[in-house]
C-alpha positions as CSV (number, residue, x, y, z in Angstrom):
1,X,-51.2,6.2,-10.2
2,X,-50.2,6.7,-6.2
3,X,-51.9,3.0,-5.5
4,X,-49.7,1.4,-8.2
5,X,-46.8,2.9,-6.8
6,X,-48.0,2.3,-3.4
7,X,-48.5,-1.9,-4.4
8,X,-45.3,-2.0,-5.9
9,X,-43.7,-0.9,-2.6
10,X,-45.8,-3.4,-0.6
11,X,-44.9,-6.3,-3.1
12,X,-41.3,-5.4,-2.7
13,X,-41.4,-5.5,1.1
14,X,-43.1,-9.1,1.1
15,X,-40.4,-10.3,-1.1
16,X,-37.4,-9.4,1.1
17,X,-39.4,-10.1,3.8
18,X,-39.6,-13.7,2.2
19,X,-35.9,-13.5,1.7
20,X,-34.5,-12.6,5.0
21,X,-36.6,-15.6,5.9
22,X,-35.0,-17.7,3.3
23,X,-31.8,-16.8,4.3
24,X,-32.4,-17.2,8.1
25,X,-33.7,-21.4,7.1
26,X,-30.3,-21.6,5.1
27,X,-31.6,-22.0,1.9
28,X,-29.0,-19.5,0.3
29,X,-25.8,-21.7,1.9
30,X,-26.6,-24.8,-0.1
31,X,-23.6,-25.8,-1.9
32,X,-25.7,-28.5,-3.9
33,X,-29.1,-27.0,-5.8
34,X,-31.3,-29.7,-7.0
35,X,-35.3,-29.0,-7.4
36,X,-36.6,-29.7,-4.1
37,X,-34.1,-26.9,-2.4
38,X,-34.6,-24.4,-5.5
39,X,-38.8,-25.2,-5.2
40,X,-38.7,-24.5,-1.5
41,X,-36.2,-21.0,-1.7
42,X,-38.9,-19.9,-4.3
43,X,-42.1,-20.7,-2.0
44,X,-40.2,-19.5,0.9
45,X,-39.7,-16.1,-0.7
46,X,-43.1,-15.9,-2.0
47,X,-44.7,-16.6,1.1
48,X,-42.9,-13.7,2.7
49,X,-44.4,-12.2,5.9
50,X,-46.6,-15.7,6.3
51,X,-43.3,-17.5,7.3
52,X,-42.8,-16.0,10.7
53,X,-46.9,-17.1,11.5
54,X,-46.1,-19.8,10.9
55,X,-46.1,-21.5,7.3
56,X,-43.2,-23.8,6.4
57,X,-43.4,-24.2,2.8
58,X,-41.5,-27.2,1.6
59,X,-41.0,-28.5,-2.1
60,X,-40.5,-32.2,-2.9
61,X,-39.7,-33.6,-6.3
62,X,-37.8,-36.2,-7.6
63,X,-36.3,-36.2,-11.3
64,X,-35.8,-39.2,-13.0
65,X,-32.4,-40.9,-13.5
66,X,-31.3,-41.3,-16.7
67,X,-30.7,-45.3,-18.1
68,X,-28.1,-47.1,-18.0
């Protein structure tokens, strides 16, 4: 039971560690959220510790317009 408490701790950690970095690209001062911002805050936070080595993950979608 100590290592599931232990991972839980360590997955906790990489997630704010993703967040501060998140935060520090501006991700969380958007005033306008559309899927390629929200796609790249999520990857951002996931990617956690990797971000300072490095790794710029970036999110690009475009949704369809709806006809006129």
């Amino acid at each position: 039971m100590r290592i599931g408490r232990i991972g839980i701790v360590v997955v906790l950690v990489w997630l704010i560690i993703g967040a501060i970095a998140a935060a520090q690209r501006g991700y969380f001062g958007s005033p306008k959220a559309h899927c390629g911002t929200v796609g790249s805050t999520v990857v951002t936070i996931i990617a956690g510790p990797l971000n300072y080595l490095g790794v710029n993950p970036k999110i690009s979608c475009h949704v369809p317009q709806p006809a006129k």
